[in-house]
C-alpha positions as CSV (number, residue, x, y, z in Angstrom):
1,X,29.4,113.5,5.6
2,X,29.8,111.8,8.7
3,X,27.4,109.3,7.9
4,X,29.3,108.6,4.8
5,X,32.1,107.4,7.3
6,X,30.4,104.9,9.2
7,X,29.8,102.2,7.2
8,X,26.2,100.3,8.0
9,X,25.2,103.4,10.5
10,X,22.0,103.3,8.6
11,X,21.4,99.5,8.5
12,X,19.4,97.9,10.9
13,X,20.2,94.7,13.1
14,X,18.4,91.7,13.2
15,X,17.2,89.6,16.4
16,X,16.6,86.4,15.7
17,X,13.7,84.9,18.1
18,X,13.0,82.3,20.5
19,X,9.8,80.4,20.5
20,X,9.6,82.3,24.0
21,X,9.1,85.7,22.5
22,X,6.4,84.4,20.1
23,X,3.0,85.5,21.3
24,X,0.8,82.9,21.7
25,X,-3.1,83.7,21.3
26,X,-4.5,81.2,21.0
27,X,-3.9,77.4,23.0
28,X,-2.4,74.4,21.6
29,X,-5.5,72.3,20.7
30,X,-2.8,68.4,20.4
31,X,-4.2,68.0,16.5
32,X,-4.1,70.0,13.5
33,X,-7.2,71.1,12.9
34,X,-6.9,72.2,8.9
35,X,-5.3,69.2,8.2
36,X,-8.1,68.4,5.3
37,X,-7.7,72.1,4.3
38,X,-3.9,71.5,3.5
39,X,-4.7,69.1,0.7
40,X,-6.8,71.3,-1.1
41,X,-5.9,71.3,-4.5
42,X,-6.3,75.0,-4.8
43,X,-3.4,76.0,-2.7
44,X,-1.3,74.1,-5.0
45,X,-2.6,74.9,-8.7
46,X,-0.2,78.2,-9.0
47,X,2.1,79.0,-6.1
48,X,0.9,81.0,-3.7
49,X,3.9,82.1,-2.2
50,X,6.6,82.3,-5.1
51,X,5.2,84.9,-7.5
52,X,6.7,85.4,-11.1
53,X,9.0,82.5,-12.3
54,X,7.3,79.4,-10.9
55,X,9.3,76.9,-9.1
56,X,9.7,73.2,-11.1
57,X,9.4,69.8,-9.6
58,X,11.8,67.6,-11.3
59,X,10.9,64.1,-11.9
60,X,13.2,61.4,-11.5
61,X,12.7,58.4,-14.2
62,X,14.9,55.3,-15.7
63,X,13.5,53.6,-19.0
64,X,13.8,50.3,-19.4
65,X,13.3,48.0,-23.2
66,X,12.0,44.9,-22.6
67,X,13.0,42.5,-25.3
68,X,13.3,39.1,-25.8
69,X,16.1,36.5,-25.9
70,X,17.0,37.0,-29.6
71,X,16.6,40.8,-29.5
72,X,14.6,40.8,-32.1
73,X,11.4,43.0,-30.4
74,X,12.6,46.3,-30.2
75,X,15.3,48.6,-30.8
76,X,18.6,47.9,-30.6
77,X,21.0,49.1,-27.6
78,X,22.2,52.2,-29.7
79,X,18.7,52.8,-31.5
80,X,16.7,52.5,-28.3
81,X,19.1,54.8,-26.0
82,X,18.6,57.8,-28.2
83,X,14.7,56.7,-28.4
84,X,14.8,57.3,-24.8
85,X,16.7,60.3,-24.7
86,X,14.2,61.7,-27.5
87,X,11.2,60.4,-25.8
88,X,11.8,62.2,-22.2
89,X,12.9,65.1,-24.4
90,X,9.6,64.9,-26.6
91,X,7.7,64.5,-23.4
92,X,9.5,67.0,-21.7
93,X,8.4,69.9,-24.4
94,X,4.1,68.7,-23.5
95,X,4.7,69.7,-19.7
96,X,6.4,72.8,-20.7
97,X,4.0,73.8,-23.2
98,X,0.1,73.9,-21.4
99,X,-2.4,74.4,-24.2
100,X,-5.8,75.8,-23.5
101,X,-8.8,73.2,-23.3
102,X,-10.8,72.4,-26.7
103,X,-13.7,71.1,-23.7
104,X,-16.1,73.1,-23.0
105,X,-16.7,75.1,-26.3
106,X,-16.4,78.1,-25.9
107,X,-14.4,77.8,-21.6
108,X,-12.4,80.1,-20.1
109,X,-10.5,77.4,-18.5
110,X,-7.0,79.3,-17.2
111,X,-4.2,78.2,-18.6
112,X,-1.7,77.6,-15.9
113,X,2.4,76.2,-16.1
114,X,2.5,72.4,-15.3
115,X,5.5,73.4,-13.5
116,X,6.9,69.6,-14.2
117,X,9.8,68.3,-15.8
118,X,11.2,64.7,-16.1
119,X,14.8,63.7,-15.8
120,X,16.8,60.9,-16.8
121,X,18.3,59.8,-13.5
122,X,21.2,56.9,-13.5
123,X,22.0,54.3,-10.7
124,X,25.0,56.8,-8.9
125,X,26.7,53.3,-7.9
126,X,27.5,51.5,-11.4
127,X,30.1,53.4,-13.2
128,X,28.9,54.1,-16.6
129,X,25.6,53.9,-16.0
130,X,23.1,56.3,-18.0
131,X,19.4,55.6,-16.6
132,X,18.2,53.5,-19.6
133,X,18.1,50.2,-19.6
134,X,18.0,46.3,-21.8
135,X,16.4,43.4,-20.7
136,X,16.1,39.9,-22.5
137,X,13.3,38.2,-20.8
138,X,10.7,35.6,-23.3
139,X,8.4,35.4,-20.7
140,X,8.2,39.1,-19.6
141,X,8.9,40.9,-22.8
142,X,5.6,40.1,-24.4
143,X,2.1,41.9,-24.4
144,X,-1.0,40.2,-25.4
145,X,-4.2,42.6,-25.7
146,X,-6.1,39.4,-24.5
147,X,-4.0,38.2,-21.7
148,X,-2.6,41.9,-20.5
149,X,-3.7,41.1,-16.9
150,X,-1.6,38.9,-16.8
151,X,1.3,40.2,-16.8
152,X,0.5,44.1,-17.7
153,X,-0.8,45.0,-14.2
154,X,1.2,42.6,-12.5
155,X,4.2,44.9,-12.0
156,X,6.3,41.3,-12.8
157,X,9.0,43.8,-14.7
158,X,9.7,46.3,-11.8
159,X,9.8,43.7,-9.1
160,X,12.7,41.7,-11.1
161,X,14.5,44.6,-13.3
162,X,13.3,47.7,-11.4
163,X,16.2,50.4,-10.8
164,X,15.9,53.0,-7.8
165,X,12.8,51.4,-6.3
166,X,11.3,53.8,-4.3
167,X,13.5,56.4,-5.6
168,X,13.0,57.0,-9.2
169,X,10.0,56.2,-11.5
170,X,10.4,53.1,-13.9
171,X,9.1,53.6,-17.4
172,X,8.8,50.2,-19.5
173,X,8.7,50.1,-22.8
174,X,7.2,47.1,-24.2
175,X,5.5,45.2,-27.7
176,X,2.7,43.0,-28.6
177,X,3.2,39.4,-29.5
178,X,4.5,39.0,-32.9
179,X,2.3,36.2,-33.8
180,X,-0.6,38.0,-32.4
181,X,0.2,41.1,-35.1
182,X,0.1,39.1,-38.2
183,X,-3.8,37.8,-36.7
184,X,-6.5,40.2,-38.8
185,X,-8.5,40.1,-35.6
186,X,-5.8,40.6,-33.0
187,X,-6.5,44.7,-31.5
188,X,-3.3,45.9,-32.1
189,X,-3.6,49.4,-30.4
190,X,-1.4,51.2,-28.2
191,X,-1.7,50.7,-24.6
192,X,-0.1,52.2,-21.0
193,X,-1.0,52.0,-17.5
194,X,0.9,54.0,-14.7
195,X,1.3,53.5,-10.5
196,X,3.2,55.5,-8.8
197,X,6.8,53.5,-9.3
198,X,6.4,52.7,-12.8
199,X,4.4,52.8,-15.8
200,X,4.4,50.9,-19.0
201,X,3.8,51.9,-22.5
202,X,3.5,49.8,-25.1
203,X,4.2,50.0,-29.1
204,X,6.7,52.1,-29.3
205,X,8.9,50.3,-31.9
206,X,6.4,49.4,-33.6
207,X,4.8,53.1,-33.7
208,X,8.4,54.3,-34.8
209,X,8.1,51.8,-38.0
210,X,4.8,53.0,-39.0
211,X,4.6,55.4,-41.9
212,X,1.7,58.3,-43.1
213,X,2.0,59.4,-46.3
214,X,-0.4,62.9,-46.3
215,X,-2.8,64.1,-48.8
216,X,0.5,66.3,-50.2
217,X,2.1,62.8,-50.7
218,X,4.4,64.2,-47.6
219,X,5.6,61.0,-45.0
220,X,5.0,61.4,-42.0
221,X,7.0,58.8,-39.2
222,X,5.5,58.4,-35.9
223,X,8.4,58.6,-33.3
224,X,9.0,59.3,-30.1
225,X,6.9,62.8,-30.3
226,X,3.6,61.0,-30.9
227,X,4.8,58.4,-28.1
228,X,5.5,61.1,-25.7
229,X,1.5,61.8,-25.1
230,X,0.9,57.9,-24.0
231,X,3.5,58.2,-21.5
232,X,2.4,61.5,-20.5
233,X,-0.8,60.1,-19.8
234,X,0.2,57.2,-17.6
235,X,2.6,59.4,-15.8
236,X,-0.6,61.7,-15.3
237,X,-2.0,58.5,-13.4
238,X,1.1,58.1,-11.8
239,X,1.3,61.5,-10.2
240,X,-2.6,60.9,-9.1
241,X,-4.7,62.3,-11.5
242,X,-7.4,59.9,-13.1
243,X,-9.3,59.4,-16.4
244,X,-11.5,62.9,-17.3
245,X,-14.2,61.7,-19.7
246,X,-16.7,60.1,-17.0
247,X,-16.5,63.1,-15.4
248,X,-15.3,61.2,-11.7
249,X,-12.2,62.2,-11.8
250,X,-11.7,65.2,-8.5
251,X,-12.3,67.9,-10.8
252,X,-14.7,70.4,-11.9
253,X,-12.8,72.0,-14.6
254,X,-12.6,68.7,-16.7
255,X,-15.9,68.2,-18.6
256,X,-17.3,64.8,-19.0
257,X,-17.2,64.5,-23.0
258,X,-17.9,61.2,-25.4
259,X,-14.2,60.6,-25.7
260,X,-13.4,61.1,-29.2
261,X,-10.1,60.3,-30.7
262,X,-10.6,62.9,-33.0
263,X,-12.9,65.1,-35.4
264,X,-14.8,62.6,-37.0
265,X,-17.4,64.6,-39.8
266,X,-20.2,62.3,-39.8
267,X,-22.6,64.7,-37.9
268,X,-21.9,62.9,-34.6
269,X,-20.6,64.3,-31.3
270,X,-17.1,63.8,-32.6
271,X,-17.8,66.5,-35.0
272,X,-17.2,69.3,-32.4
273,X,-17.0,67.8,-28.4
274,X,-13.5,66.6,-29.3
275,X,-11.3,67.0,-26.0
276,X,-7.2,67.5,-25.8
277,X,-7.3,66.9,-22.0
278,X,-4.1,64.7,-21.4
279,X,-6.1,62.4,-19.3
280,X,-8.4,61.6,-22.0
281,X,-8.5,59.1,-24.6
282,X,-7.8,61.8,-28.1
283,X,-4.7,62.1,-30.3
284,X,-3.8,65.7,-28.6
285,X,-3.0,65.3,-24.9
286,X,-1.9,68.5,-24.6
287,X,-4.3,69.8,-21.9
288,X,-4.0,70.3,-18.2
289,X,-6.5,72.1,-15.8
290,X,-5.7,73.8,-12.9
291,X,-7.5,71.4,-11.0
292,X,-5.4,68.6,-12.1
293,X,-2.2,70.6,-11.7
294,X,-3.3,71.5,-8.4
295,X,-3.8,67.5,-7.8
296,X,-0.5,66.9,-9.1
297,X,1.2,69.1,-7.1
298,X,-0.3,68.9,-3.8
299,X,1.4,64.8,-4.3
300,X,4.2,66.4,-4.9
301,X,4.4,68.3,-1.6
302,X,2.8,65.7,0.8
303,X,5.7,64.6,3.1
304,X,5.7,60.4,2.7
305,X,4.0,60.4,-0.5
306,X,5.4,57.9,-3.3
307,X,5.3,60.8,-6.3
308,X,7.3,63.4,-3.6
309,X,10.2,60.4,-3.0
310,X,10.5,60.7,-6.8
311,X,11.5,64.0,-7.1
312,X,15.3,65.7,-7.4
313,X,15.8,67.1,-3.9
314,X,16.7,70.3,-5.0
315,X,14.2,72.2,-2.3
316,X,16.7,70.9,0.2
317,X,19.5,73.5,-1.5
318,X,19.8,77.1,-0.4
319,X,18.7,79.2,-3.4
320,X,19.9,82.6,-3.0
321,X,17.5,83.9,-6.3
322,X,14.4,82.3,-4.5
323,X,14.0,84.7,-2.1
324,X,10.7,86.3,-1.7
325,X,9.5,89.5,-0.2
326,X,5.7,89.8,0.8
327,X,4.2,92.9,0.7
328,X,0.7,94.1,0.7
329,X,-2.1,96.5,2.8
330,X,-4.1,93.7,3.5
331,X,-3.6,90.6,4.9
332,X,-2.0,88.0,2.8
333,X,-3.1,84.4,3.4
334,X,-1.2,81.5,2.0
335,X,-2.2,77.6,2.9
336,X,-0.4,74.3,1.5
337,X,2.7,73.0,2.2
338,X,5.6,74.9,0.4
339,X,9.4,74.8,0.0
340,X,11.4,77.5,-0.1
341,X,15.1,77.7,-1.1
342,X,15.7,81.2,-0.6
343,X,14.9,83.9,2.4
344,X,11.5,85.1,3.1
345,X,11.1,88.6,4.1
346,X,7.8,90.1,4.8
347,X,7.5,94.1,4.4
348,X,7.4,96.5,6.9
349,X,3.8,96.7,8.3
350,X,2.4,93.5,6.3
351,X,0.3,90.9,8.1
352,X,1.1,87.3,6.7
353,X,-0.8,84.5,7.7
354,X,0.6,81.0,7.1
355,X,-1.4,77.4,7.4
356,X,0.2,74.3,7.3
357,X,3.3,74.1,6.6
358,X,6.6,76.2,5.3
359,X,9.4,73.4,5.1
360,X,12.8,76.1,4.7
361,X,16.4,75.2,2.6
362,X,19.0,74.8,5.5
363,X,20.7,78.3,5.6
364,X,17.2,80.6,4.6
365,X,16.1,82.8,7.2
366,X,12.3,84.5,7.7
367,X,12.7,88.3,8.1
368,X,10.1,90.3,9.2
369,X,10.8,94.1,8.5
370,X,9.3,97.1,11.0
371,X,5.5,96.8,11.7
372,X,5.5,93.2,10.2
373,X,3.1,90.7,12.0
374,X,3.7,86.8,10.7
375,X,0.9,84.6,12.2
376,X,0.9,80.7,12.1
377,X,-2.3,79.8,11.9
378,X,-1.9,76.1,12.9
379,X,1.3,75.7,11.0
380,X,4.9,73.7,11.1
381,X,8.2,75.7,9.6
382,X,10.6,73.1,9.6
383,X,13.6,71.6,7.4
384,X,12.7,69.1,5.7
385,X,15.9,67.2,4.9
386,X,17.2,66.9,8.2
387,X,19.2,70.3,8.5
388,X,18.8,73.7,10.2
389,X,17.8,76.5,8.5
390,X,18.7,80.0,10.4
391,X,15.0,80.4,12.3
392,X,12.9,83.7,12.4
393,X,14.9,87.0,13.0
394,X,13.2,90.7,13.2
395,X,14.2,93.9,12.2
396,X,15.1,95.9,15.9
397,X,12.8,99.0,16.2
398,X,11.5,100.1,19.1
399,X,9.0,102.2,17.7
400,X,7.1,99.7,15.1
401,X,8.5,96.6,16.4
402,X,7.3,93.3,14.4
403,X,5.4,90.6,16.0
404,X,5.0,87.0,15.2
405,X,1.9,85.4,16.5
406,X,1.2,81.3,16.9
407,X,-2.2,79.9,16.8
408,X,-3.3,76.7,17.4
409,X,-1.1,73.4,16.9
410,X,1.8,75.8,15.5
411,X,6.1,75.0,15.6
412,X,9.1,76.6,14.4
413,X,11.2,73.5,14.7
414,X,15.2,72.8,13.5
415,X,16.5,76.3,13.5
416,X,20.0,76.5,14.2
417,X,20.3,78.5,17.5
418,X,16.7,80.1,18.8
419,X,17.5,83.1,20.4
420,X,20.2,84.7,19.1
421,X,21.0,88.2,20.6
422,X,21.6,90.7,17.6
423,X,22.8,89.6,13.9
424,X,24.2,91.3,11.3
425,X,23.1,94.1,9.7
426,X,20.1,93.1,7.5
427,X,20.9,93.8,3.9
C-alpha cells in the first residue's frame, strides 16, 4: 500500500553520460578504419536497426513539359498537370509493390520493400506554385533519335528551366521531331536517360495517343501507367544503380540475360529467359534485388551525396513511434549509416555493437537499461541537421550498471548537455 502512494518509487533514474565516463579500450587510430565497410550494400538492403514497418526515403521531384512555341507537342497545361500527377502516382504504386525476379528460373531471389517513394515537391517561394512545370522552347523541346547527343545528354533543359537545383530531382518530359514521325525509317521508340538532378523521358504524349485493340476486341490506352516503368528506370540510374543485362552492374543477384522485351515463341532465348528487372530493357520493370536496393539506399544515407540532398528531411524530425528497443542474448551487430527519429533503448544485459555511424532526430535519446553494454566500434553518433539530440543516458543500478565502450576513431558529438547528473524517471 505504501508503494501505491509514492508515485515513481519504482521507476528508475537516468544519468546521462559524459564522453569522460565512456571506457575507452581501445586508442584513437586519427582515420576510420571501416570506412569501405560502411558502403557495403548489405547493411543497407533491409534495415538493420528498425525492425517491422520499414522506414521510407521520400524523393523530392518537379516535372517539367517541354513544348514548343505553338504548343502544339504535348499536352496542354490542364491535360499535362494531371498527366503528372497520375504519372508519379503510377510510378509511385511500382516502388511500393516489389515483385519477385522472372531471372534466374527457378531463383530464390528475396523479395525485399524498395522502401522509396517520390513526391511532387513545389518552389516554397512562388505562391501558387505546384511542382509541375511548361516550357515553350523550338530549340530545346525537340528529340531526334539521330541527333539525341545533342541535346539529350547535354542537360541544356536543367541548366536553363531547372527548379530546386541541387535540391529536388527534375523529370523532363519530352517528344520526337514531328517530321521525323511521319519518316518510315525514323526509330521512333521510347527513350530516357537519368543523372542524379534530372532525368528525361521521352514519348509520353505520344504513348498516351496510342491505342491496342486486344484479341477480345477490348482497347487498351497506354498512359501514364505504362510510362511510369521508363521513368522508373532512369530514376533507377539516378539513384546509382546501372543497366543488369551485361551482368557489370555491382551485383550478384541480377543475372546477365539476352535482354528480351518480351516472350517471343519462336524457340529462341526469348521463349523463357525473359527478365522484369527494372534496370533491364523488358516491358515489366517491376523487379528490384536486394542488391540494388541495398545500392540505392546506401546513396541515400551517404552524407554529401547528390541522391541524399534530394530527399524530404524528415529524419531530422523527432518521431516518437520510431523508437526502437534492442534486445537479444547475443551480441547484436549493426553497420551503415542510419537515422533514427525516435529513442533507442537497448535491453537490460544486451551487448550492441555499432559501426559507422548513428546520425539521431534532435530530442531522441540512447538508453541503455541495467547490464546493457553499447560499444562503438569506430563509429560517429551525431545530428545530422545541425541540432542537439539529448546524448546517451543509463539506467542507475549499482548492482548491474551499464557500460558504454569506444573503440577506435569513435564520437558522441552535438548532444545537448554531456553530463547531466540524474534525469527523470525513465518510462
Amino acid at each position: 500500500m505504501l508503494l501505491f502512494f509514492i508515485p515513481g518509487a519504482c521507476q528508475t533514474r537516468l544519468h546521462y553520460l559524459s564522453e569522460t565516463e565512456m571506457k575507452y579500450e581501445e586508442s584513437r587510430s586519427g582515420k576510420t578504419a571501416l570506412s569501405g565497410q560502411c558502403r557495403n550494400w548489405k547493411h543497407y538492403a533491409s534495415d538493420t536497426l528498425i525492425h517491422g514497418k520499414p522506414p521510407l526515403r521520400t524523393v523530392r521531384v518537379n516535372v517539367h513539359f517541354m513544348n514548343n512555341r505553338a504548343g502544339t507537342l504535348t499536352f496542354s497545361e490542364s491535360e499535362g498537370r494531371a498527366y503528372a500527377r497520375d504519372l508519379i502516382y503510377q510510378a509511385n504504386m511500382l516502388w511500393s509493390k516489389n515483385a519477385p525476379m522472372k531471372l534466374p528460373p527457378g531463383n530464390q531471389t528475396p523479395v525485399l520493400p524498395s522502401r522509396i517513394r517520390l513526391e511532387l515537391s513545389p518552389d516554397s517561394s512562388k505562391p501558387g506554385d505546384d511542382g509541375i512545370y511548361f516550357h515553350y522552347d523550338d530549340t530545346l523541346s525537340y528529340y531526334n533519335f539521330y541527333e539525341q547527343s545533342k541535346i539529350f545528354y547535354s542537360g541544356k533543359q536543367y541548366e536553363r528551366y531547372g527548379v530546386g537545383k541541387g535540391k529536388v530531382l527534375n523529370i523532363f518530359l519530352m517528344e520526337h521531331y514531328p517530321d521525323s514521325m511521319r519518316s518510315a525509317t525514323y526509330r521512333k521508340r521510347n527513350n530516357g536517360v537519368g543523372f542524379p538532378d534530372w532525368v528525361m523521358v521521352i514519348g509520353c504524349y505520344t504513348e498516351s495517343k496510342r491505342i491496342y485493340v486486344d484479341e477480345r476486341g477490348d482497347s487498351i490506352s497506354f498512359g501514364s501507367w505504362f510510362m511510369a516503368r521508363l521513368l522508373n528506370h532512369e530514376l533507377g540510374h539516378a539513384f546509382g544503380l546501372h543497366h543488369t543485362w551485361r551482368g557489370f552492374d555491382g551485383c550478384d543477384d541480377t543475372p546477365r540475360n539476352p535482354n528480351c522485351w518480351n516472350y517471343t515463341h519462336n524457340g529462341g532465348p526469348c521463349d523463357s529467359l525473359v527478365s522484369n528487372n527494372m534496370m533491364d530493357y523488358n516491358t515489366y520493370q517491376d523487379a528490384l534485388t536486394p542488391c540494388q536496393i541495398g545500392r540505392m539506399h546506401a546513396n541515400f544515407a551517404l552524407r554529401g551525396s547528390k541522391q541524399r540532398a534530394k530527399l524530404r528531411p524528415d529524419y531530422c524530425r523527432y518521431d516518437s513511434s520510431a523508437g526502437r528497443l534492442l534486445f537479444s542474448r547475443d551480441t547484436l551487430l549493426i553497420e551503415g549509416q542510419h537515422d533514427l527519429r525516435g529513442d533507442l533503448t537497448v535491453g537490460r544485459n544486451t551487448v550492441v555493437r555499432l559501426r559507422c555511424e548513428l546520425r539521431m532526430a534532435a530530442g531522441t535519446q540512447i538508453i541503455l537499461e541495467p547490464g546493457a553494454v553499447l560499444i562503438l566500434d569506430n563509429c560517429k553518433i551525431y545530428n545530422a541537421c545541425g541540432e542537439k539530440w539529448k546524448g546517451i543516458a543509463v539506467m542507475e543500478n549499482r548492482k548491474n550498471p551499464a557500460r558504454v565502450i569506444l573503440k577506435g576513431e569513435s564520437h558522441v558529438l552535438d548532444v545537448e548537455q554531456e553530463g547531466r547528473p540524474s534525469a527523470k524517471p525513465a518510462p
